[in-house]
N, CA, C and O atoms as a Tripos MOL2 file, in Angstrom:
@<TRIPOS>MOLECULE
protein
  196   195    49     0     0
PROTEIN
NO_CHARGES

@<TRIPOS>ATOM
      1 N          61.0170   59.7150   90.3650 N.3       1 UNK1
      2 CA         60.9420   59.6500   88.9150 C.3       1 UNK1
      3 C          61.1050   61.0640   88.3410 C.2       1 UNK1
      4 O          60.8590   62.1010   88.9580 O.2       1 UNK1
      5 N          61.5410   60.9740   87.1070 N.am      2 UNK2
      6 CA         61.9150   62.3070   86.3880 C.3       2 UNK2
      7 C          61.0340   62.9370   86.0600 C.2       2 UNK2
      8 O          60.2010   62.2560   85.4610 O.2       2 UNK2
      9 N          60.6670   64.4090   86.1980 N.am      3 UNK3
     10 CA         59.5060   64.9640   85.3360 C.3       3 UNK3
     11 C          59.5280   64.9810   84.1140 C.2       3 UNK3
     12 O          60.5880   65.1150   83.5030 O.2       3 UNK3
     13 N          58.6130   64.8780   83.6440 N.am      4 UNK4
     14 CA         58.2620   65.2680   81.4950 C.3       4 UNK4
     15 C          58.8250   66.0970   81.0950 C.2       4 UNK4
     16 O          59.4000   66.0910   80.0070 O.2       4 UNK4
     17 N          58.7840   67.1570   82.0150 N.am      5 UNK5
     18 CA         59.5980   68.4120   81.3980 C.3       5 UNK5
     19 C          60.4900   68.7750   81.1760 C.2       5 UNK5
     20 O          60.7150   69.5700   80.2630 O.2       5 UNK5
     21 N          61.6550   68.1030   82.2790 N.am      6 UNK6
     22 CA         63.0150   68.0660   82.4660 C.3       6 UNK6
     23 C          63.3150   67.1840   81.3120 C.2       6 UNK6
     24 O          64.2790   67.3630   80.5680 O.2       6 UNK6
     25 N          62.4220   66.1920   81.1880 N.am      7 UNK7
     26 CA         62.7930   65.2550   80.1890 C.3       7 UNK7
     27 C          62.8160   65.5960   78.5700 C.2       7 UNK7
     28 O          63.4670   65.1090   77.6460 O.2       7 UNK7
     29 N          62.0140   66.4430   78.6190 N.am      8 UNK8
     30 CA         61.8180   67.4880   77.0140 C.3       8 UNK8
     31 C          63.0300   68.1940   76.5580 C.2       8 UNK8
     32 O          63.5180   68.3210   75.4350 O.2       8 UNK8
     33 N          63.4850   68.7370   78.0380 N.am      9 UNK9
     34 CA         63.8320   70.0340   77.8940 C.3       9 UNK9
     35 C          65.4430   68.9440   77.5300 C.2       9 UNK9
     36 O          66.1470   69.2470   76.5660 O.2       9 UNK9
     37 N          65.6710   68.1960   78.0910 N.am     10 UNK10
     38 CA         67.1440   67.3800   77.7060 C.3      10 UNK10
     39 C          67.2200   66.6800   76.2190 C.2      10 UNK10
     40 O          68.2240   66.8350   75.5230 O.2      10 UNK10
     41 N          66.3760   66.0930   75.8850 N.am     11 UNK11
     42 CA         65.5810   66.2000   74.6490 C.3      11 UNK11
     43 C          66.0650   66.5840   73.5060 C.2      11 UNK11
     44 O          66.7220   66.0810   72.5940 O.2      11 UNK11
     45 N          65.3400   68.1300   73.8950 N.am     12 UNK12
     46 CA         65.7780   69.1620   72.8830 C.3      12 UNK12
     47 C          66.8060   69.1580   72.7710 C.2      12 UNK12
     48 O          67.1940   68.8160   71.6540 O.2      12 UNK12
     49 N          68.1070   69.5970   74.0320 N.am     13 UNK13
     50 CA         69.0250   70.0400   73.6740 C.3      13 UNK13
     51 C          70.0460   69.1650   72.9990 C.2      13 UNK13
     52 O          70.9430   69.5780   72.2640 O.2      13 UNK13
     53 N          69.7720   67.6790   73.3870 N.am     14 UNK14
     54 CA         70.4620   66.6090   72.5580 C.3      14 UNK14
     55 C          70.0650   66.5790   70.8970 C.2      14 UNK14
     56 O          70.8220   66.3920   69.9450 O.2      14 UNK14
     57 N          69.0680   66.7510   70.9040 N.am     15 UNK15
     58 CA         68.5770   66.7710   69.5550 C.3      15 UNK15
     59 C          68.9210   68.0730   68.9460 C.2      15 UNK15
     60 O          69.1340   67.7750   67.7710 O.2      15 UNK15
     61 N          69.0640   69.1030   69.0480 N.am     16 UNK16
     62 CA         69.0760   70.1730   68.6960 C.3      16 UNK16
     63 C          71.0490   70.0700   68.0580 C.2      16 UNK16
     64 O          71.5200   70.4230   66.9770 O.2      16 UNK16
     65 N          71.8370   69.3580   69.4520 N.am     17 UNK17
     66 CA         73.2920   69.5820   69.2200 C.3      17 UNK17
     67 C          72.8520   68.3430   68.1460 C.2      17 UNK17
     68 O          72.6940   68.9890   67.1100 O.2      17 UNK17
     69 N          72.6810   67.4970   67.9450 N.am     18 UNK18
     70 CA         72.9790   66.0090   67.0350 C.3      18 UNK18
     71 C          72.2640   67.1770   65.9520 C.2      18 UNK18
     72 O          72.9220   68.2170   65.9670 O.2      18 UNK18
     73 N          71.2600   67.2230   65.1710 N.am     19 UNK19
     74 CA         71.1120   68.3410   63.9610 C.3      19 UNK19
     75 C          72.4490   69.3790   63.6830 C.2      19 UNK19
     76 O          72.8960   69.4110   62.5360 O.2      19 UNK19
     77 N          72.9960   70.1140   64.6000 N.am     20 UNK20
     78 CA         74.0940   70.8650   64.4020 C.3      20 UNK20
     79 C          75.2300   70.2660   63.7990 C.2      20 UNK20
     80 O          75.7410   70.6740   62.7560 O.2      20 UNK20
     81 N          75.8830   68.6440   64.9100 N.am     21 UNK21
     82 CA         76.6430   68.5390   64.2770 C.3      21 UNK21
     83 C          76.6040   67.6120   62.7580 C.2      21 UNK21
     84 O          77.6440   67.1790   62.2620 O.2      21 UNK21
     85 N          75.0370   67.3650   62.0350 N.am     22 UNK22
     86 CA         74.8060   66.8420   61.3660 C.3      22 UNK22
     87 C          74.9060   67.8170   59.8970 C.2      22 UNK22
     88 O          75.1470   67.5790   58.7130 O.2      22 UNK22
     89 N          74.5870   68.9950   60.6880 N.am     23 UNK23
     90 CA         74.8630   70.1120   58.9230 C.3      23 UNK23
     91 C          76.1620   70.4780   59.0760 C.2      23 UNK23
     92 O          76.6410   70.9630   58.0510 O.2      23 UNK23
     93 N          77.1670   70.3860   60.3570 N.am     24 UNK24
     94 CA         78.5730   71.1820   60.2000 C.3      24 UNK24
     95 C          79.0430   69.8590   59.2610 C.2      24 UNK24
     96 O          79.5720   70.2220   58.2100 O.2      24 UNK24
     97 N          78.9550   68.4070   59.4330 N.am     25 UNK25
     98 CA         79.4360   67.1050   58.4960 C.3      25 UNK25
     99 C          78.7160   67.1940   57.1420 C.2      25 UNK25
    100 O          79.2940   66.8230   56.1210 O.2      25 UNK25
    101 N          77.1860   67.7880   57.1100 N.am     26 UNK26
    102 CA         77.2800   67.9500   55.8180 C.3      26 UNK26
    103 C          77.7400   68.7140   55.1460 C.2      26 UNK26
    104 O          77.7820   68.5740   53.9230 O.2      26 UNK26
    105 N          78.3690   70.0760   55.9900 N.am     27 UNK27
    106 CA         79.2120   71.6010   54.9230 C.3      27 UNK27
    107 C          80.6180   70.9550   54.3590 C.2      27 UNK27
    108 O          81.1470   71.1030   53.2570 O.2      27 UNK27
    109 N          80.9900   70.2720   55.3740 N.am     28 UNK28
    110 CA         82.5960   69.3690   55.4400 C.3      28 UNK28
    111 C          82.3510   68.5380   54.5820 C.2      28 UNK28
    112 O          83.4640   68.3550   54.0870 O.2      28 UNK28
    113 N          81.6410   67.8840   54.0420 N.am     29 UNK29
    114 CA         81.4170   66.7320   53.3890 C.3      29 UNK29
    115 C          81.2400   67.6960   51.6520 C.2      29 UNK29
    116 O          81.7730   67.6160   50.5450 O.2      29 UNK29
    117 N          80.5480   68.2510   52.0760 N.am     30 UNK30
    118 CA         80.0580   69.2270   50.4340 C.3      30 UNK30
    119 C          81.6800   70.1230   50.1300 C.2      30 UNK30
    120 O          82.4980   69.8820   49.2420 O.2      30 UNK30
    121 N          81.7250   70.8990   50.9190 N.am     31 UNK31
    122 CA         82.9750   71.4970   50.8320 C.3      31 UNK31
    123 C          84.6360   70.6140   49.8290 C.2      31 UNK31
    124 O          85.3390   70.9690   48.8830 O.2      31 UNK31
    125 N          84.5940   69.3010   50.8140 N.am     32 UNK32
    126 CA         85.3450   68.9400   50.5150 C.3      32 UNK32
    127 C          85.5240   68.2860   48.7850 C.2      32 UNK32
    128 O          86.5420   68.2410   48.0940 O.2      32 UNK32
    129 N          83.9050   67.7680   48.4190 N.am     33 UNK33
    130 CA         83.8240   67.3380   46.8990 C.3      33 UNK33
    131 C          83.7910   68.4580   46.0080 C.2      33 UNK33
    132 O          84.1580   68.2610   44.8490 O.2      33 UNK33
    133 N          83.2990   69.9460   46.4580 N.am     34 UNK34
    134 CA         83.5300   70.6830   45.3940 C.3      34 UNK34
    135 C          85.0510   71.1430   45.5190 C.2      34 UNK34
    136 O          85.3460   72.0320   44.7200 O.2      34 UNK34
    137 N          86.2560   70.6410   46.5080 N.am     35 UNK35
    138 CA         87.4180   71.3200   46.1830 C.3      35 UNK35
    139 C          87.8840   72.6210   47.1370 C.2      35 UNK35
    140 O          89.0870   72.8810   47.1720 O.2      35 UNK35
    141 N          87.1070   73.2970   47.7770 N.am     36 UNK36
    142 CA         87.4410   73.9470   48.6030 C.3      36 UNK36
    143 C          88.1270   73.9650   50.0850 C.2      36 UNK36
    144 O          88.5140   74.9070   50.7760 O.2      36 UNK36
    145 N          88.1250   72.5630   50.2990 N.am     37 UNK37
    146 CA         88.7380   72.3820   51.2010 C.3      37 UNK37
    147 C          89.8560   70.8340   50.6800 C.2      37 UNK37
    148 O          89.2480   69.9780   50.0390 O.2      37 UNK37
    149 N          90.9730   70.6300   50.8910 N.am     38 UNK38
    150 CA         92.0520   69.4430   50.7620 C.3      38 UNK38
    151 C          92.5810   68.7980   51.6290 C.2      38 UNK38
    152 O          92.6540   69.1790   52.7970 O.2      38 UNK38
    153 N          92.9540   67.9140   51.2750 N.am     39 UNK39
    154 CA         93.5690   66.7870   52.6610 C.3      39 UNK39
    155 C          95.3370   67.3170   52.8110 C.2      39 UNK39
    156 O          95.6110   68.4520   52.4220 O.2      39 UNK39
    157 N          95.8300   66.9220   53.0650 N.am     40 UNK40
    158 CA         97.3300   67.5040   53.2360 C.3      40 UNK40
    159 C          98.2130   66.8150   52.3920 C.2      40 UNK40
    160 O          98.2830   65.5880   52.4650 O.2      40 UNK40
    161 N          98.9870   67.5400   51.4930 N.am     41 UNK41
    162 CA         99.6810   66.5330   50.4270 C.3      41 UNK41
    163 C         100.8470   65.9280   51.2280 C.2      41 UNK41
    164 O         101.6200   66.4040   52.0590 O.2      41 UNK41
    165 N         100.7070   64.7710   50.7080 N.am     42 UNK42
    166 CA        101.7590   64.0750   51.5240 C.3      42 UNK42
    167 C         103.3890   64.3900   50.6190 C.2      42 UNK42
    168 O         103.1180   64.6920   49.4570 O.2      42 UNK42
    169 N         104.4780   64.3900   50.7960 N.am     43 UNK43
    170 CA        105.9310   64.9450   49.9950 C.3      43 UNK43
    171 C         105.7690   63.3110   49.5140 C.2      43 UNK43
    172 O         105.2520   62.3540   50.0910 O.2      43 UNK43
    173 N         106.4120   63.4290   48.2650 N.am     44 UNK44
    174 CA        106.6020   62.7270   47.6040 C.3      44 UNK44
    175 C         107.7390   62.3450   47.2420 C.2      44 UNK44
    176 O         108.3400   63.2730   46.7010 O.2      44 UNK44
    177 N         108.5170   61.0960   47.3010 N.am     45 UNK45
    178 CA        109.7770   61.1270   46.7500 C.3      45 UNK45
    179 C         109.7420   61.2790   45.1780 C.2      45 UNK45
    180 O         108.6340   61.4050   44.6550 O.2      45 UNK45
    181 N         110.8870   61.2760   44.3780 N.am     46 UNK46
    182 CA        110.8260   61.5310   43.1330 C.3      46 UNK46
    183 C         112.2380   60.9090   42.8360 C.2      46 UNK46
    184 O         113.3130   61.2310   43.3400 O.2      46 UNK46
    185 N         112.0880   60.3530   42.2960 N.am     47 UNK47
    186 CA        113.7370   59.7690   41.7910 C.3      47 UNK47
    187 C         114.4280   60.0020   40.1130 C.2      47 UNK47
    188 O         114.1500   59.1470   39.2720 O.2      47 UNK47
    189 N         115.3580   61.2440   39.7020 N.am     48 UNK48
    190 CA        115.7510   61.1560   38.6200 C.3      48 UNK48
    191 C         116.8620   60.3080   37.9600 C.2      48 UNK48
    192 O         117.8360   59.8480   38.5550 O.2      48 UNK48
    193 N         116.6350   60.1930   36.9040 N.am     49 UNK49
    194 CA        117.5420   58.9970   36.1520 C.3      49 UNK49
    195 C         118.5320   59.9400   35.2510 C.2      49 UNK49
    196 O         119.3810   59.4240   34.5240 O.2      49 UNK49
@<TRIPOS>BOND
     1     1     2 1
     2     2     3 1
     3     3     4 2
     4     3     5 am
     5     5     6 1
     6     6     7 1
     7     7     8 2
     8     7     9 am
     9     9    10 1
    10    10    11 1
    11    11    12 2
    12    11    13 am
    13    13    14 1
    14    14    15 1
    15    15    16 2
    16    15    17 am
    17    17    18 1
    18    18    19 1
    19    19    20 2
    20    19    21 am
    21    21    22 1
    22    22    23 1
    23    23    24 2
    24    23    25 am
    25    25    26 1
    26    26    27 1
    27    27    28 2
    28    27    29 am
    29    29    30 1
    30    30    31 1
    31    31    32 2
    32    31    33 am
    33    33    34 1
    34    34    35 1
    35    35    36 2
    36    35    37 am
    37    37    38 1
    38    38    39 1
    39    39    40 2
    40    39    41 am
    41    41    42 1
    42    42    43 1
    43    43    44 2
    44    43    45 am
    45    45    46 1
    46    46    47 1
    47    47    48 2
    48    47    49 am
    49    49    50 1
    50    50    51 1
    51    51    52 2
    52    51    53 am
    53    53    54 1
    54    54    55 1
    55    55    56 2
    56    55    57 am
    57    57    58 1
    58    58    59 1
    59    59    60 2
    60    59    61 am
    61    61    62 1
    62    62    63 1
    63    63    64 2
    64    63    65 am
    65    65    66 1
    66    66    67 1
    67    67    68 2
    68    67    69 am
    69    69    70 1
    70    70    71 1
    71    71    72 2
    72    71    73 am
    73    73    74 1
    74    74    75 1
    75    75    76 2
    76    75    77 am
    77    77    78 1
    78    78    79 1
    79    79    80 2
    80    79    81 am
    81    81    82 1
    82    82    83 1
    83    83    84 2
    84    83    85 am
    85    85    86 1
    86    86    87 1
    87    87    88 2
    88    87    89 am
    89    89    90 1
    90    90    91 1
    91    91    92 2
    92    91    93 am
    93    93    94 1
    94    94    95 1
    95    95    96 2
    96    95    97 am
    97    97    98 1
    98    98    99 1
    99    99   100 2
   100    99   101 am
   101   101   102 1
   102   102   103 1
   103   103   104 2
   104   103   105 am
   105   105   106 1
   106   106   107 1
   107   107   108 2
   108   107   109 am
   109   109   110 1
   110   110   111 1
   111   111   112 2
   112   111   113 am
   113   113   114 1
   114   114   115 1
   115   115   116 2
   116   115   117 am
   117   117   118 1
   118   118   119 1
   119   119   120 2
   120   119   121 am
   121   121   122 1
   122   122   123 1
   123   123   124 2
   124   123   125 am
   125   125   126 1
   126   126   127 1
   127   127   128 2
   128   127   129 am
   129   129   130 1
   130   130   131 1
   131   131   132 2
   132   131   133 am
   133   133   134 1
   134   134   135 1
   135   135   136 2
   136   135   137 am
   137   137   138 1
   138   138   139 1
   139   139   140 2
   140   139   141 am
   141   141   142 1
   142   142   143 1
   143   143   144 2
   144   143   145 am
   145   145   146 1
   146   146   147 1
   147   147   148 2
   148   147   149 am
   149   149   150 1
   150   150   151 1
   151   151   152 2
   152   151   153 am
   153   153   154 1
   154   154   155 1
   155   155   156 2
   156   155   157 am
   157   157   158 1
   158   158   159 1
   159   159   160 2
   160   159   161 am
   161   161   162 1
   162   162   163 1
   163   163   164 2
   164   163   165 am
   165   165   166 1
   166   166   167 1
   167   167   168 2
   168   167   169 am
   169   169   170 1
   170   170   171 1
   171   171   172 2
   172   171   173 am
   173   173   174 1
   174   174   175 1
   175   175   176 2
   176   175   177 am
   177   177   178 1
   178   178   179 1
   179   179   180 2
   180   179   181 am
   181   181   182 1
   182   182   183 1
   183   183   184 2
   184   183   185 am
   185   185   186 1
   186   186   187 1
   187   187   188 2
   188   187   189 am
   189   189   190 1
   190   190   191 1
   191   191   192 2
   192   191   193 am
   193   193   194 1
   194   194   195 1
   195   195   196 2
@<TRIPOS>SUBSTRUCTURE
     1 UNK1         2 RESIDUE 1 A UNK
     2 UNK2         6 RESIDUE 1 A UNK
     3 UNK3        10 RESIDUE 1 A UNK
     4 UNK4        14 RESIDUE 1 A UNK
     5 UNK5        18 RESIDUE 1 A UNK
     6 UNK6        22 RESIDUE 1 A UNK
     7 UNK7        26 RESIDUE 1 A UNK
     8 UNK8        30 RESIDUE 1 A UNK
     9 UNK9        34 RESIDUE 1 A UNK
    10 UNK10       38 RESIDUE 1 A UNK
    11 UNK11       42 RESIDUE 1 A UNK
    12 UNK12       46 RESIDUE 1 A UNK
    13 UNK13       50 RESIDUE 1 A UNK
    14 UNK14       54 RESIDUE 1 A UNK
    15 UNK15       58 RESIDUE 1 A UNK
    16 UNK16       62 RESIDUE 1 A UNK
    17 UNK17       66 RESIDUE 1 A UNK
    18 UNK18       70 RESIDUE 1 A UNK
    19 UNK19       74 RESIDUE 1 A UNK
    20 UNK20       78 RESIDUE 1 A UNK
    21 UNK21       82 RESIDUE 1 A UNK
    22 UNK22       86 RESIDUE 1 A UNK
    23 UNK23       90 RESIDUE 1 A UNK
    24 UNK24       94 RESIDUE 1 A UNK
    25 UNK25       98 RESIDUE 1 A UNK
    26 UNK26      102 RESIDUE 1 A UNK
    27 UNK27      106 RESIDUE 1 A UNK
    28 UNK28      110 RESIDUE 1 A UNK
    29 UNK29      114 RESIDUE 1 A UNK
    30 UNK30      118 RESIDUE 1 A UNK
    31 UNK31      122 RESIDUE 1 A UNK
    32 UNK32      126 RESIDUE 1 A UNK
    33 UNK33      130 RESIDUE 1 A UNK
    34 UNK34      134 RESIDUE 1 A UNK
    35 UNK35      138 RESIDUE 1 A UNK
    36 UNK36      142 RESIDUE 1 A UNK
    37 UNK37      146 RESIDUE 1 A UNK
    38 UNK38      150 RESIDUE 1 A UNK
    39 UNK39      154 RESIDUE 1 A UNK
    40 UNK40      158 RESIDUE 1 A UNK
    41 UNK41      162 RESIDUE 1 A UNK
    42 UNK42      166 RESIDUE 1 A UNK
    43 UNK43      170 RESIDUE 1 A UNK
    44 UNK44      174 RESIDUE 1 A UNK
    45 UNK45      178 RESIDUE 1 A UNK
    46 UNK46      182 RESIDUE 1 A UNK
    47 UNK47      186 RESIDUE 1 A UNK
    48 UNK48      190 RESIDUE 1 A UNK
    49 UNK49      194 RESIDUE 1 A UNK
């Protein structure tokens, strides 16, 4: 059986990366509604008459 400690210590580090990548999605997420960051414009056709 596994020790407690080993078991903490894996734990943490899962928990620690899931928090990380939880504020890099919230900078991306904020970023993107105030405008500082954009999606890629797609070309547009345009047809003149």
């Amino acid at each position: 059986m596994a020790d407690r400690t080993g078991l903490k210590l894996v734990g943490f580090v899962f928990g620690s990366m899931t928090i990380a990548v939880m504020m890099i999605a919230g900078v991306m997420v904020k970023g993107y509604s105030d405008g500082s960051y954009s999606f890629d414009n797609v070309a547009s056709i345009s047809e003149t008459r």
